[in-house]
C-alpha atoms as a printed R data frame, in Angstrom:
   type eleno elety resid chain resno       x       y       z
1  ATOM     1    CA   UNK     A     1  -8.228   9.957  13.124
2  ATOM     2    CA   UNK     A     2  -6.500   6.607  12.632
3  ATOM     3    CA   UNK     A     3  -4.004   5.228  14.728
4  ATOM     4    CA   UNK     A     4  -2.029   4.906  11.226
5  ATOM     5    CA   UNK     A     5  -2.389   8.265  10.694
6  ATOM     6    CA   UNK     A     6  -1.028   8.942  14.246
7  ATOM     7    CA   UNK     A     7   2.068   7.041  14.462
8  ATOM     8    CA   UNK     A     8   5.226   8.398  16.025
9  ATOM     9    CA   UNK     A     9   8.325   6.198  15.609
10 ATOM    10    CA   UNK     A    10  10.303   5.495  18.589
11 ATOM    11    CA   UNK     A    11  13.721   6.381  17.338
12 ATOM    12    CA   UNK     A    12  15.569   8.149  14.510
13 ATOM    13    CA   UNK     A    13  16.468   4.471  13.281
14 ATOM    14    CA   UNK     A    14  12.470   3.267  12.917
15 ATOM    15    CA   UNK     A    15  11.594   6.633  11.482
16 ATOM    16    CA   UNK     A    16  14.009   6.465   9.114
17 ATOM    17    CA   UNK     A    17  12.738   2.540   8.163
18 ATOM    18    CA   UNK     A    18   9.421   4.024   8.170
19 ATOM    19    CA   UNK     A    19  10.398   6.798   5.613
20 ATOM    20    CA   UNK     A    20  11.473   4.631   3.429
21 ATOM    21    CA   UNK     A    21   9.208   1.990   3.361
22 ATOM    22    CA   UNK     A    22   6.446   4.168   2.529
23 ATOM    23    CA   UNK     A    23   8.644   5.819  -0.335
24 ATOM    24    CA   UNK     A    24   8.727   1.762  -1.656
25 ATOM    25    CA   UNK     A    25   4.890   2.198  -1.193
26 ATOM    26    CA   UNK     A    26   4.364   5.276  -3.257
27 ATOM    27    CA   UNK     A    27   6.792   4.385  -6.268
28 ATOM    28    CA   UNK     A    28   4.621   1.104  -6.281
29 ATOM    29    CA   UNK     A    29   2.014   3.011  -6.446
30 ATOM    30    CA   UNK     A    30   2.964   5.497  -9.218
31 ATOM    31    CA   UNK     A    31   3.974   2.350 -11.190
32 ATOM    32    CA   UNK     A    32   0.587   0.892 -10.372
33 ATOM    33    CA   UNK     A    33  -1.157   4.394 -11.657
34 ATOM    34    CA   UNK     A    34   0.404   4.195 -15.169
35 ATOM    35    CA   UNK     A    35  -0.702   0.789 -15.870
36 ATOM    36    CA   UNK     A    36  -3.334   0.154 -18.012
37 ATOM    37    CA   UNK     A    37  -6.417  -1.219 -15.829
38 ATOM    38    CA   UNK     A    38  -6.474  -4.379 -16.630
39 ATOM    39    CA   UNK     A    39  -2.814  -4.969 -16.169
40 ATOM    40    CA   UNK     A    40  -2.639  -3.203 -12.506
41 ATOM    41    CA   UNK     A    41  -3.893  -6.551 -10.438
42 ATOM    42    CA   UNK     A    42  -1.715  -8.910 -12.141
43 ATOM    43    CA   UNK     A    43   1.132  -6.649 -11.941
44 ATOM    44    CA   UNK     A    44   0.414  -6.421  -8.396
45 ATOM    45    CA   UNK     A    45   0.419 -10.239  -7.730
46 ATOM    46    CA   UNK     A    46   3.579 -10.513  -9.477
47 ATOM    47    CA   UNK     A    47   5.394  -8.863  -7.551
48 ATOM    48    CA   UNK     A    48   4.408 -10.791  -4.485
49 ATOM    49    CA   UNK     A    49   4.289  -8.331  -1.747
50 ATOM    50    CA   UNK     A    50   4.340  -9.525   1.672
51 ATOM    51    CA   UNK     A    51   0.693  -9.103   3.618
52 ATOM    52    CA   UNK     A    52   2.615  -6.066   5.178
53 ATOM    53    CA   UNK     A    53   3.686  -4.708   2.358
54 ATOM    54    CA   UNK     A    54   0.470  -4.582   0.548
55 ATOM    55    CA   UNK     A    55  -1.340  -3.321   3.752
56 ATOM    56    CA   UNK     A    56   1.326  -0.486   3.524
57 ATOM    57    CA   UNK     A    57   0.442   0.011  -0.018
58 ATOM    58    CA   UNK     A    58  -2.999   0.039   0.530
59 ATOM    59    CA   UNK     A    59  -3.238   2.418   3.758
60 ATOM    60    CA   UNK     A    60   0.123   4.718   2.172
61 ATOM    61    CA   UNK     A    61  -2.905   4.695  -1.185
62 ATOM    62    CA   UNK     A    62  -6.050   5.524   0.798
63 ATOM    63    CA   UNK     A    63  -3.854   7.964   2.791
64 ATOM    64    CA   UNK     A    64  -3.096  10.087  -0.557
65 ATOM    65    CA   UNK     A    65  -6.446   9.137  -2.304
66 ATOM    66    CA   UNK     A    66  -5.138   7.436  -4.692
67 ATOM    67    CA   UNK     A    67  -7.956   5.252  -5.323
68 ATOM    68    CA   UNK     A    68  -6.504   3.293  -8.644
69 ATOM    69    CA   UNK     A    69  -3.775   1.681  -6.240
70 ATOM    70    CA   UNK     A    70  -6.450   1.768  -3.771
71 ATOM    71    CA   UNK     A    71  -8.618  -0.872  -5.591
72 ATOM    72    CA   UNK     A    72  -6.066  -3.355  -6.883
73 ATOM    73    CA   UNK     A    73  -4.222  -3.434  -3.298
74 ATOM    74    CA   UNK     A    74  -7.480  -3.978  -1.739
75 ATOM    75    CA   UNK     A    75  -8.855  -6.694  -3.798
76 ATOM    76    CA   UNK     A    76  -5.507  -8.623  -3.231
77 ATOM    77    CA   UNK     A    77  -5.715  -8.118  -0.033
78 ATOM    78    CA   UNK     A    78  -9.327  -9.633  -0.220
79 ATOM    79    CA   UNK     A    79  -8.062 -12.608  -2.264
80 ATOM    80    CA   UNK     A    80  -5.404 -13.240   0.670
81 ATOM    81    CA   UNK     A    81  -8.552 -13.658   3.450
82 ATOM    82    CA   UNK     A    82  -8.436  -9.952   4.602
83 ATOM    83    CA   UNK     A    83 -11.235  -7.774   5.656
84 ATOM    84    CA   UNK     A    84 -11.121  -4.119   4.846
85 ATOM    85    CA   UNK     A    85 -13.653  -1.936   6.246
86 ATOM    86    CA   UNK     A    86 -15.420   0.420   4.343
């Protein structure tokens, strides 16, 4: 299992930080999903996510196989100089 999958926050404070970035992730997401295709990557660029924040997206994505957001998040992420493994 990955270490993402595994993490424990250290205090009620960082798990409640935690919570709710990852709720940012998934409404991204949903808004991602109900874009037409061709619109989802330029959407995605617009809205300028931090390298964190679309790693976030991407992993909170993979995590619920939600491979539309999946694809978009990881080609920016490509674009930026990142390696994803397979």
């Amino acid at each position: 299992m990955d270490s993402y999958e595994n993490f424990q926050p250290n205090s009620e404070e960082e798990r409640l930080w935690t919570e709710q970035y990852n709720g940012l992730s998934n409404y991204i997401s949903e808004r991602i999903r109900g874009l037409d295709q061709k619109e989802r990557l330029p959407v995605l660029r617009s809205l300028e996510p931090t390298d964190l924040s679309l790693m976030n997206l991407y992993l909170q994505a993979l995590k619920r196989e939600d491979y539309e957001t999946c694809v978009v998040a990881k080609e920016l992420l490509l674009e930026r100089g990142f390696s994803i493994p397979n």
